[in-house]
C-alpha positions in Angstrom: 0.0 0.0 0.0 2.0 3.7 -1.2 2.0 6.1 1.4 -0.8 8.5 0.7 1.7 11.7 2.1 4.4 10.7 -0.4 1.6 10.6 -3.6 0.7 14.1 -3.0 2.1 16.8 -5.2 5.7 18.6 -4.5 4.1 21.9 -3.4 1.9 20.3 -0.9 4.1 18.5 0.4 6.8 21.3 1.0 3.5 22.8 3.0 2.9 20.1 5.1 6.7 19.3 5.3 7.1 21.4 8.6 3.9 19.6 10.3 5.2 16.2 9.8 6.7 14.8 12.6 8.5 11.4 11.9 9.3 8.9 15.3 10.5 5.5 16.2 8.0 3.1 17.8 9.1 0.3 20.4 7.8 -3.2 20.4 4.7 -3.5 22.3 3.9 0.2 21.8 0.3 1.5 21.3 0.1 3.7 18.2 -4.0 3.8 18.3 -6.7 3.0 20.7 -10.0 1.9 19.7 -12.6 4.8 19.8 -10.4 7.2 20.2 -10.7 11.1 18.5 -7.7 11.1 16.4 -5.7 14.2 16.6 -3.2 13.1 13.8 -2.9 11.1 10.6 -0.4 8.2 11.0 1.4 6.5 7.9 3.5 3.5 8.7 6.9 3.8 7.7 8.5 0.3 8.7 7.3 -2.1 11.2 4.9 -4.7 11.6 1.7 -3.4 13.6 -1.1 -5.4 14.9 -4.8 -4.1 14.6 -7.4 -5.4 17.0 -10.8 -4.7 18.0 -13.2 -5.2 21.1 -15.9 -7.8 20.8 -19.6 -8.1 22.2 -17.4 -9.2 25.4 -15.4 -6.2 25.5 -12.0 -8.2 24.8 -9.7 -6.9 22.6 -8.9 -9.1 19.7 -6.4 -9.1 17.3 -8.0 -8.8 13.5 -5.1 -7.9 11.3 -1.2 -7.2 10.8 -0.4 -4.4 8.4 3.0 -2.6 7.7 4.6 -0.1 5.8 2.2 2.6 3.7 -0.7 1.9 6.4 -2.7 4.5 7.9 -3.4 4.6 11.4 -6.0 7.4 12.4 -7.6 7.4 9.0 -11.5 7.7 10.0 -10.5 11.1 11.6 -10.3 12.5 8.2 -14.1 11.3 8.0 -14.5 13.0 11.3 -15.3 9.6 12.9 -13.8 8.4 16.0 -11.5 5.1 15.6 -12.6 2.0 14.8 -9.5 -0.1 15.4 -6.9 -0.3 17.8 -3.4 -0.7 17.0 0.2 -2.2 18.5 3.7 -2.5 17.5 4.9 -6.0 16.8 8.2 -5.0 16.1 10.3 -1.5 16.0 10.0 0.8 13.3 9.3 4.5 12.0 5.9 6.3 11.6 5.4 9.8 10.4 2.4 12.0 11.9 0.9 14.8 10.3 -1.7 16.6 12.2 -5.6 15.6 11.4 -6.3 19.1 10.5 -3.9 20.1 8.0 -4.5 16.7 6.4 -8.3 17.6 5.9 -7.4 20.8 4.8 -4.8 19.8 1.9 -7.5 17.2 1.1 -10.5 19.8 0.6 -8.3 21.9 -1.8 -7.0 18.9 -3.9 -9.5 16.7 -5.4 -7.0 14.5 -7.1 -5.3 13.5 -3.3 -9.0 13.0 -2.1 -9.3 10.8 -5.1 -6.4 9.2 -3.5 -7.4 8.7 -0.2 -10.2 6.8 -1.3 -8.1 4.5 -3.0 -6.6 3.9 0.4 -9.7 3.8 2.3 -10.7 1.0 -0.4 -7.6 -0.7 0.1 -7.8 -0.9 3.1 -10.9 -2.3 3.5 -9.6 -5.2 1.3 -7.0 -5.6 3.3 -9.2 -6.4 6.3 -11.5 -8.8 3.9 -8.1 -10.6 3.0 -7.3 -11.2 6.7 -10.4 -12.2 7.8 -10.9 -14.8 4.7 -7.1 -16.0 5.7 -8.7 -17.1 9.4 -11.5 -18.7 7.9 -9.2 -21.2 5.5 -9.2 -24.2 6.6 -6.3 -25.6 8.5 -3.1 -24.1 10.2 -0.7 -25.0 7.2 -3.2 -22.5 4.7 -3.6 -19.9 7.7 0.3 -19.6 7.7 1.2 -19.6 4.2 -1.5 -16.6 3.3 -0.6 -14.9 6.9 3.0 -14.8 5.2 1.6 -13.6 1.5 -0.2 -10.7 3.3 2.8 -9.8 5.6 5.0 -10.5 2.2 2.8 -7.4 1.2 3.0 -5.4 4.0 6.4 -5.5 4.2 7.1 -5.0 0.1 9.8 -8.2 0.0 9.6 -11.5 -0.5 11.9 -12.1 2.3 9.1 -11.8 5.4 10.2 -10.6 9.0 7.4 -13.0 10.7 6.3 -11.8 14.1 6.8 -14.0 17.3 4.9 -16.8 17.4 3.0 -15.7 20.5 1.3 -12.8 18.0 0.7 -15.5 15.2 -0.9 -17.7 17.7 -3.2 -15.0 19.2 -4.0 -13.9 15.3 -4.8 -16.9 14.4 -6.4 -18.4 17.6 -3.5 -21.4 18.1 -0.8 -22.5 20.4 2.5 -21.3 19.9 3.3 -24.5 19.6 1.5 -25.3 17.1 2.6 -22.3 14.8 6.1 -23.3 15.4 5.4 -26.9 14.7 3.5 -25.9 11.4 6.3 -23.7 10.5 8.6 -26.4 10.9 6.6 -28.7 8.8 6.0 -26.3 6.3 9.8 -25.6 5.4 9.9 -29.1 5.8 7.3 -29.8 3.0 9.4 -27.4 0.6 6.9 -24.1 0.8 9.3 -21.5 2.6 12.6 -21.6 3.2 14.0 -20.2 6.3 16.8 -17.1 5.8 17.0 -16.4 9.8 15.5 -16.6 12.9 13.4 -14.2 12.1 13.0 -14.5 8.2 11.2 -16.6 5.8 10.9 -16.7 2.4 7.9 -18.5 0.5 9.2 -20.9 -2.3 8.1 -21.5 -5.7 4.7 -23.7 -5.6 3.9 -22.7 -1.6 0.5 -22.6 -3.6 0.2 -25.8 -3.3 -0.5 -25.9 0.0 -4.0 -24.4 -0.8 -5.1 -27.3 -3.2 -3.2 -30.4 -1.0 -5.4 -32.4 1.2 
């Protein structure tokens, strides 16, 4: 997903330029709460960053990983109130640029409001695509499209996965059994392992959506 801020034109840009505040997030760090009033517009630099959202019970669940080109704080350029909450899965860099000046640049620009609806479609498919992944059937086909999406997210083919604590909460599993599916998977020929931390999906890891 392109960063919305980097599509606009030169000038606007140079005008925003002195708003835009760009930070490092920790691990574990909220970037959004759920229901909140945004104050400021929030594009994902680099980083993996988990969305979740309250159920009828009130518990927070996790609902989505997205990365770099993501906005966080979008539905306050609708004037709406969050609908999503969001955490840091690993470090990265985000750039802010306050809610205001962002509505304002988009009301004398109908091109970058053009834009933004792109990414408010986008997005939206993004979310389908996640919650379609959860509803595949078995761990193995869970794992290999968690890793196309990510493999999005991140723009490489080489994915930085998160731990497998966060993979098991996303995709309601043991850690166990994420690892042991991950095992089997590079195992089976359908991603090979670069690190600890990186995997990359082989030629055919289709497959593993037609086997039985």
């Amino acid at each position: 997903m392109s960063c919305l801020i980097g599509q606009m034109p030169r000038p606007q840009q140079d005008r925003l330029g002195a708003l835009i505040r760009e930070q490092r997030f920790r691990k574990g760090e909220v970037l959004q709460a759920e229901a909140a009033d945004a104050e400021v517009v929030r594009t994902i630099k680099l980083g993996t960053v988990m969305l979740t959202r309250s159920g009828p019970d009130q518990v927070l669940r996790p609902v989505a990983l997205v990365g770099r080109g993501h906005l966080l704080g979008l539905m306050g350029l609708l004037g709406q109130n969050t609908q999503v909450g969001a955490q840091a899965l690993s470090p990265g860099r985000i750039c802010d640029v306050p809610v205001a000046a962002m509505r304002s640049a988009l009301c004398k620009d109908p091109a970058l409001q053009d834009m933004l609806n792109l990414q408010i479609g986008a997005t939206i498919a993004r979310l389908a695509d996640w919650g379609q992944t959860m509803r595949l059937r078995g761990l193995h086909r869970q794992l290999v499209a968690t890793l196309l999406l990510l493999a999005h997210e991140q723009g490489t083919r080489m994915v930085r996965i998160p731990s497998h604590i966060a993979l098991s909460e996303l995709l309601r599993t043991t850690r166990e059994s994420v690892a042991r599916t991950l095992r089997q998977l590079e195992d089976q020929g359908h991603l090979q392992r670069n690190d600890r931390w990186h995997v990359t999906l082989a030629p055919g890891h289709d497959r593993v959506f037609t086997e039985g």
